[in-house]
N, C-alpha and C positions, 0 to 999 in steps of 0.2 A: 480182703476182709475174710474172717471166718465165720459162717453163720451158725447159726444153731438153733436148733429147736426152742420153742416156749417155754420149754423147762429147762432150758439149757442144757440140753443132750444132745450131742453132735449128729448129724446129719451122715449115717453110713460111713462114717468115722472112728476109729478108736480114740481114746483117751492121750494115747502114748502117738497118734499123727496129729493129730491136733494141737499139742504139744509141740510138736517137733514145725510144725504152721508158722510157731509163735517165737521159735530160733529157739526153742530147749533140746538141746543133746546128752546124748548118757556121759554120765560124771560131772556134770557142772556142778558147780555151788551154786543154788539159787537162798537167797534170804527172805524171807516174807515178811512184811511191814506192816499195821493196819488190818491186821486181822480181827474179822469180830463174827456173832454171830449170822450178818448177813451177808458174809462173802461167799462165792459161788463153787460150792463143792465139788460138782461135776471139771472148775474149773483148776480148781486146785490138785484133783486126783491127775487131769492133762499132763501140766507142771510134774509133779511127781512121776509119772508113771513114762515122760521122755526121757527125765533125769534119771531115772529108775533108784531113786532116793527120795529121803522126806526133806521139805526144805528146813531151812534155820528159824530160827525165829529171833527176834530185833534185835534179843539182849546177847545173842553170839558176836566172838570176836574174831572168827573167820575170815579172810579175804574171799567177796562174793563174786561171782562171771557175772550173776543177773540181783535184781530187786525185783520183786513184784512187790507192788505199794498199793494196798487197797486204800481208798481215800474220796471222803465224803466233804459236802460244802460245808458242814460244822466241825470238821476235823481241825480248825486250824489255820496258818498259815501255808500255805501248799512249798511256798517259795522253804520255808524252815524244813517243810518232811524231807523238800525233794534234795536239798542238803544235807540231810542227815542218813538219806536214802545211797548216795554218792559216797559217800563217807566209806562204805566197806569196799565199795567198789572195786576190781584189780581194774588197771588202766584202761583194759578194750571190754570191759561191761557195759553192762545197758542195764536201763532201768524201765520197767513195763507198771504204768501209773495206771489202774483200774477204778474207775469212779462210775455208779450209775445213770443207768441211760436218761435220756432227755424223760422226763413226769415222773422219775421214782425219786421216792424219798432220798437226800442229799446229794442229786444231781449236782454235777461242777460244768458251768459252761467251757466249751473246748477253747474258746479263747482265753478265758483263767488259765486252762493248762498249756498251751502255750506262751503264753504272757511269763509265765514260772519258770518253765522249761528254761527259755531264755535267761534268765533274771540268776537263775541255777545256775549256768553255762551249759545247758544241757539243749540238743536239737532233736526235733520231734522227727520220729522217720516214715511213721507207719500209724496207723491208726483199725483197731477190729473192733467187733460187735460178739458179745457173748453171750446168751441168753439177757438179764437185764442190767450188764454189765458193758462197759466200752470199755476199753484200753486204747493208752497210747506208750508208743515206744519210744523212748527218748535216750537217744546216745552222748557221749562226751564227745568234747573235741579230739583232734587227733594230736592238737598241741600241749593238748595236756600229759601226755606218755612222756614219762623220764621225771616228772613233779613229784611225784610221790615221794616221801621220806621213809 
């Protein structure tokens, strides 16, 4: 897990190791999903500043390494995002679903996101704690490489 401050400010950490905590390396394509005014800045400059790039944002047609998916309990169908999440995917991407933590406004319970993950075909690998933010990291299968068209 990686902790972080109340404010969500890393812990005797840079931006860009914290980042790299989280599996982002320099030159990835990362995509961002689900962005709105109350995703975690501190956590997005991490992202940014491993990749030493800005990420995409939902309406690019790039093939992505990663997704970050910010994603609340009124957002939806989780099962539809994290499909549409998958979508840009290249084969050995991952997708990192960030929802807030247990008492903040549109908390998702971690069994919802597991429940999805599956439901996706997607397996949950890893799970962190970011200021009032959680992530979980969810990979594809490995029998999914060579599907793609």
């Amino acid at each position: 897990m990686v902790a972080a401050t109340e404010s969500g400010s890393p812990d005797e950490e840079s931006a860009a190791e914290v980042g790299r905590k989280l599996g982002f390396t320099l030159g990835m394509v990362v995509q961002e999903r689900g962005w709105d005014e109350d995703t975690d800045d501190n956590l997005r400059i991490a992202v940014e500043d491993a990749i030493d790039a800005e990420m995409l944002d939902e309406d690019s047609d790039d093939v992505a390494d990663v997704v970050v998916l910010w994603w609340r309990d009124d957002d939806g169908d989780l099962v539809d995002g994290l499909i549409n999440a998958i979508t840009p995917l290249a084969d050995d991407g991952f997708v990192w679903v960030f929802t807030p933590k247990t008492g903040q406004d549109g908390y998702v319970d971690p069994a919802d996101i597991s429940e999805a993950a599956s439901t996706a075909g997607l397996t949950q690998t890893s799970v962190v704690n970011f200021g009032t933010w959680s992530g979980s990291r969810l990979v594809q299968p490995k029998s999914r490489t060579g599907k793609r068209a």
